[in-house]
Backbone bond lengths (Angstrom), bond angles and torsions (degrees), N, CA, C in turn:
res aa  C-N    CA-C-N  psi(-1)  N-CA   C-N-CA  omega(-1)  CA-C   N-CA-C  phi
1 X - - - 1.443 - - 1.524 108.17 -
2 X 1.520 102.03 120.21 1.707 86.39 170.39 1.588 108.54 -109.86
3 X 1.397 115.00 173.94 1.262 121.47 -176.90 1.667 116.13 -82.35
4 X 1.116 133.50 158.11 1.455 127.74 165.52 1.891 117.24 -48.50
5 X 1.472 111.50 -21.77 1.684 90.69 163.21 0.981 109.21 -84.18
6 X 1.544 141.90 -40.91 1.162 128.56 -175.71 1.879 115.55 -54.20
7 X 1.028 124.47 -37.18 1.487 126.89 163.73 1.511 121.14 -52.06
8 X 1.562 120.24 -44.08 1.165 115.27 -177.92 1.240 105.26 -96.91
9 X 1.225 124.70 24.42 1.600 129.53 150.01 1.644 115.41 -94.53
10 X 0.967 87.92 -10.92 1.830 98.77 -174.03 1.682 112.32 -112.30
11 X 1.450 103.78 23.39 1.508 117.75 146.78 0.860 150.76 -18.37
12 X 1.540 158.60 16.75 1.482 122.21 -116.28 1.729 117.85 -59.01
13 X 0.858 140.86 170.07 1.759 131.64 163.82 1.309 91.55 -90.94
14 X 1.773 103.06 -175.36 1.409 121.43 -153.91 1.475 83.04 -94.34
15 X 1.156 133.56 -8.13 1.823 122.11 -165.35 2.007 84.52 -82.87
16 X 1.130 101.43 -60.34 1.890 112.14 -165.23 1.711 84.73 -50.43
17 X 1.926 126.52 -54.40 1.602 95.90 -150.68 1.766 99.02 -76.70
18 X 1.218 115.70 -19.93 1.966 120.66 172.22 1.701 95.19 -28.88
19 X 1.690 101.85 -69.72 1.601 115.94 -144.09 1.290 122.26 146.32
20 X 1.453 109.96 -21.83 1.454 93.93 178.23 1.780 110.05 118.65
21 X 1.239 98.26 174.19 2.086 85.92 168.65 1.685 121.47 -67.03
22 X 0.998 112.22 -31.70 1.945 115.20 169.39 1.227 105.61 -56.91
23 X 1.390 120.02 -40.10 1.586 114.19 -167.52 1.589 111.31 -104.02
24 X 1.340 105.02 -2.99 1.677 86.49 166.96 1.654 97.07 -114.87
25 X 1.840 132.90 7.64 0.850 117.33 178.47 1.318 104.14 -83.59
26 X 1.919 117.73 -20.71 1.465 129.41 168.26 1.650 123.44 -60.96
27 X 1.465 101.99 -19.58 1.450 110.85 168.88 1.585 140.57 -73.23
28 X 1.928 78.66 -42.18 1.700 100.29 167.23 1.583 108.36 -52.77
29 X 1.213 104.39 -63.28 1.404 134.95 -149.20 1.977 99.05 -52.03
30 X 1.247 89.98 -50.42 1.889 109.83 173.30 1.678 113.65 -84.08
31 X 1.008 103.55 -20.07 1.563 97.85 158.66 1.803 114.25 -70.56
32 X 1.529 129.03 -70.98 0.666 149.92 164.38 1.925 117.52 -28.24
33 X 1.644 113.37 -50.68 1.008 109.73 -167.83 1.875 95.78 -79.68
34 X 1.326 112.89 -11.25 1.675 117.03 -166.00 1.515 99.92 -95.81
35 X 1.727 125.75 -4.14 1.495 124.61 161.78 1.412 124.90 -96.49
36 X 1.414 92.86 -28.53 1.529 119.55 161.77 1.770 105.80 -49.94
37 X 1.048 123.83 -63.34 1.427 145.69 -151.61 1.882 113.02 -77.90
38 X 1.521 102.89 -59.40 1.167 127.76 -119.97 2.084 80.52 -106.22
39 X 1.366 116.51 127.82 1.520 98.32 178.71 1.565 119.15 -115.48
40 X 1.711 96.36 40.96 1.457 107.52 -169.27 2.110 76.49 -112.39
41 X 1.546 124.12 12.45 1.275 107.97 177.28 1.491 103.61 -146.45
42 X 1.419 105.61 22.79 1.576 113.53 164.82 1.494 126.16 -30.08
43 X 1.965 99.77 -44.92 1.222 93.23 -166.14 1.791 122.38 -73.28
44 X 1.547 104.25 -26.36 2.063 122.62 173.27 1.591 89.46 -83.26
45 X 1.164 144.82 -11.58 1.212 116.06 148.47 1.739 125.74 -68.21
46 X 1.126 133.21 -29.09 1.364 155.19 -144.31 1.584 90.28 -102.26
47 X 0.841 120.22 4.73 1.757 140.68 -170.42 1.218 131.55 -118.33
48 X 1.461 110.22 -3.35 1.541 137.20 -152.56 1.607 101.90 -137.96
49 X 0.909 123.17 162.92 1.465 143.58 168.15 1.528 113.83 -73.26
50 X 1.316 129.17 138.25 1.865 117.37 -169.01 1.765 103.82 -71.05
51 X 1.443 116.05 3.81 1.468 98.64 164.18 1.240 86.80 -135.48
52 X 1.664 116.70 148.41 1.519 137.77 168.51 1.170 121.64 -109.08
53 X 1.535 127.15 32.07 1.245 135.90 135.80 1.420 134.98 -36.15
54 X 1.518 123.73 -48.86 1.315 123.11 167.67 1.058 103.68 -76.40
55 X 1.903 146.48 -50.88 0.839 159.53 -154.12 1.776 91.58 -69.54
56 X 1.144 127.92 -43.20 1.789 117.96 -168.60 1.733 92.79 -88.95
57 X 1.427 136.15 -41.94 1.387 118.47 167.96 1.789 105.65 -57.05
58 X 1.076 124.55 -73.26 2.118 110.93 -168.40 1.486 100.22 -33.87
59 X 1.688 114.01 -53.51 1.751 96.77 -174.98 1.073 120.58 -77.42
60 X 1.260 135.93 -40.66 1.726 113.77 153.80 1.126 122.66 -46.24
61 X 1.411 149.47 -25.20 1.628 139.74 166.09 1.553 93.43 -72.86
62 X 1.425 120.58 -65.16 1.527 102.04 177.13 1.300 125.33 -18.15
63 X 1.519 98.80 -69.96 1.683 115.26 -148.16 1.796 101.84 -59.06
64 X 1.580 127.25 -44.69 1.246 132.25 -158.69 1.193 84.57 -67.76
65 X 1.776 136.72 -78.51 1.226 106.57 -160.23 1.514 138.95 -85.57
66 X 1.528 104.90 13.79 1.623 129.46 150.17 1.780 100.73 -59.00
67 X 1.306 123.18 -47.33 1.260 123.25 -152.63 2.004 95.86 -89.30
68 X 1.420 113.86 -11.83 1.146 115.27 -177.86 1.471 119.26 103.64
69 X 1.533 113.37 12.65 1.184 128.45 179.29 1.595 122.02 -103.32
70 X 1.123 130.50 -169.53 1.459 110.14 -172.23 1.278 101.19 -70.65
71 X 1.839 96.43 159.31 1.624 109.44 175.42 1.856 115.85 -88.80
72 X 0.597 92.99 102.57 1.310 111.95 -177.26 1.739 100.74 -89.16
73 X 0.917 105.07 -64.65 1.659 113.67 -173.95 1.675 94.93 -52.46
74 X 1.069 127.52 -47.20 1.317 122.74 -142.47 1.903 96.70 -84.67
75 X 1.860 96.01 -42.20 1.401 95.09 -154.56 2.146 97.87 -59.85
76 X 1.347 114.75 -28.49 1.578 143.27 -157.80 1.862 96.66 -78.46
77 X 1.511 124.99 -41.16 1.074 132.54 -176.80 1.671 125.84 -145.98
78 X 1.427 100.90 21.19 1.656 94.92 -178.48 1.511 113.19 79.94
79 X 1.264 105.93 179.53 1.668 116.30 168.10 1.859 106.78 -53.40
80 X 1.604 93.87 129.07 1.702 93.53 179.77 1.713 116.93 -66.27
81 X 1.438 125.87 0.47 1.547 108.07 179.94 1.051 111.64 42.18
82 X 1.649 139.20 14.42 1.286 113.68 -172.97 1.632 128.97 -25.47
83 X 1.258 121.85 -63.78 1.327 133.44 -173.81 1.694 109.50 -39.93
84 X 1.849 113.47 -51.63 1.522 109.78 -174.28 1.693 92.18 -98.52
85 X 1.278 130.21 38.48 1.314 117.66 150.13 1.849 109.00 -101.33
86 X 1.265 88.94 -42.35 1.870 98.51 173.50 1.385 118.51 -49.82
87 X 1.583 116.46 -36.27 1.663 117.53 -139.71 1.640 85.86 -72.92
88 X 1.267 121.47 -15.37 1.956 93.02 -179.77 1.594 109.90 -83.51
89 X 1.072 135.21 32.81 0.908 141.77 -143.56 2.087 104.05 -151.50
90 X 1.136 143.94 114.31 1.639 155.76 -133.17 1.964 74.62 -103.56
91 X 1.115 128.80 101.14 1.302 106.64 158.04 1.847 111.50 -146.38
92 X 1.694 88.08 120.72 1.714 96.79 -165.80 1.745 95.78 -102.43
93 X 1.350 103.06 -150.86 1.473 117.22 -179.80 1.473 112.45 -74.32
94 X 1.612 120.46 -27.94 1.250 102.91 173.77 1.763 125.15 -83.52
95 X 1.091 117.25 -6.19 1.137 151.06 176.76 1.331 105.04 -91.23
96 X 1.324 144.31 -58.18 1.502 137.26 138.70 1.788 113.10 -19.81
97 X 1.117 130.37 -69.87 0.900 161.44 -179.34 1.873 115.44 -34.65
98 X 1.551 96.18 -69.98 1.215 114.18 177.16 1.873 102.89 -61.40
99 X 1.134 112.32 -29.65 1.379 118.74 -169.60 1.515 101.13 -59.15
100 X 1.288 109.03 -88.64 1.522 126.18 157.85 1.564 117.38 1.74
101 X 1.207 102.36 -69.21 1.707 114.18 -174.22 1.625 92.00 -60.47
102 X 1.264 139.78 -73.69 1.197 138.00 -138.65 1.815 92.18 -74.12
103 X 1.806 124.04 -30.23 0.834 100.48 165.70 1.487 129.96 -80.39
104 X 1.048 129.94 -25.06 1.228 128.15 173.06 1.669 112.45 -72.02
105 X 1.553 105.03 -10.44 1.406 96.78 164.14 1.795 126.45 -72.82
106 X 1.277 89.97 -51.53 1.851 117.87 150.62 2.063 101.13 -25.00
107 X 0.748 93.38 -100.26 1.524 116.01 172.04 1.505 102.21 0.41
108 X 1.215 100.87 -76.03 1.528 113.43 -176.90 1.239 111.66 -62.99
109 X 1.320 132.13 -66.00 1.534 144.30 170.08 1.659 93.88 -21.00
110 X 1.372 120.26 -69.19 1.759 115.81 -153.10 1.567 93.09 -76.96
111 X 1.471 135.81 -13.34 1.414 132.72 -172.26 1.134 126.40 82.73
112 X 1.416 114.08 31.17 1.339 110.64 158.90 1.512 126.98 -57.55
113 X 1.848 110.24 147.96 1.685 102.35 -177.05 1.870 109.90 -52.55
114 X 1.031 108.40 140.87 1.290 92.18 147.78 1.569 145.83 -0.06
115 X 1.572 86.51 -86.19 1.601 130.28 167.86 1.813 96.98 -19.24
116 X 1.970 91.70 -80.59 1.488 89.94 -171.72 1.556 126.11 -77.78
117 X 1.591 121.35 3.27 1.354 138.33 172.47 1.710 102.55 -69.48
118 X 1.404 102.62 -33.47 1.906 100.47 -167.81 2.093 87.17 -87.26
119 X 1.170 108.62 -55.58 1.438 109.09 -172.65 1.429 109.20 -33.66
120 X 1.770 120.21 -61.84 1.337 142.69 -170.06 1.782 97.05 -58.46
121 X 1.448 129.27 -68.77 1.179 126.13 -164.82 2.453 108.39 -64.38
122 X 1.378 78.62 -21.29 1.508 62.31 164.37 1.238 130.24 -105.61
123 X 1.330 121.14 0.39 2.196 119.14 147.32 1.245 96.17 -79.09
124 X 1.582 135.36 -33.24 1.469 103.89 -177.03 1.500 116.38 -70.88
125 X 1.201 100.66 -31.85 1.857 108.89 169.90 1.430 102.25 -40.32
126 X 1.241 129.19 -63.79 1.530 149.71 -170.20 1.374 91.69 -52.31
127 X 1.358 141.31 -69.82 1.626 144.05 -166.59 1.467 108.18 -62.83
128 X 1.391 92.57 -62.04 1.862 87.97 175.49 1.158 121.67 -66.02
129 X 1.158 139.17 -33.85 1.617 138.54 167.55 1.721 105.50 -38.73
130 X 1.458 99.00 -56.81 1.343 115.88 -158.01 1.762 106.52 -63.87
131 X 1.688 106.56 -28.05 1.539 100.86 176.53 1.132 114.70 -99.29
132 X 1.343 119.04 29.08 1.728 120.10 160.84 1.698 111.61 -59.43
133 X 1.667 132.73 149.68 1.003 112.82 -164.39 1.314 95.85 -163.42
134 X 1.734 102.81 36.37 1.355 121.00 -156.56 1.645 122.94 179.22
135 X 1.031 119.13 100.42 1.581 158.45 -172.67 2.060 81.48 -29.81
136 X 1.134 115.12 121.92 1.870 108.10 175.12 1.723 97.18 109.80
């Protein structure tokens, strides 16, 4: 018999129910190639550098230990600041927005459940909201 802490230690995090580093490096990778691609997200492309090579390595080190997986991002650059890494950067609600979609397009594309596609898009809702830095 175990007790109720021992259960909510036996969790998985969102990195283990993703997949792991293959499967959120498969996420980056399809996020990225679907902003690259896709011209319903022109404008978070227009935001980026004309190659997204560094840009798909920081968010895969991000994302794993955002997702509860190793820190990679952190051990490579410290605490991410997200917010004062963004601010040189014009980003309102449609730009929030476009983010979201292309990730939840991502999401679906690599096959995530449902379940954890609605879980995941609503902390990213929470992050991206939060790095708006701009009235719209």
């Amino acid at each position: 018999m175990t007790d109720s802490n021992d259960a909510t230690l036996a969790q998985p995090t969102a990195f283990e129910l993703v997949g792991g580093e293959t499967r959120v490096r498969e996420l980056v990778d399809r996020f990225y190639d679907l902003m690259d691609l896709e011209p319903d997200f022109a404008g978070i492309r227009a935001l980026h550098p004309p190659t997204l090579d560094g840009s798909r390595d920081k968010f895969f080190w991000f994302l794993c230990g955002w997702l509860g997986g190793p820190s990679h991002y952190e051990d490579r650059f410290g605490h991410p600041r997200l917010r004062a890494r963004h601010l040189p950067f014009a980003i309102g609600s449609s730009e929030r927005d476009q983010w979201l979609r292309c990730m939840a397009w991502a999401m679906e594309e690599v096959g995530l459940s449902e379940a954890l596609r609605e879980r995941l898009l609503h902390s990213f809702f929470d992050t991206a909201d939060w790095m708006r830095n701009r009235p719209g």
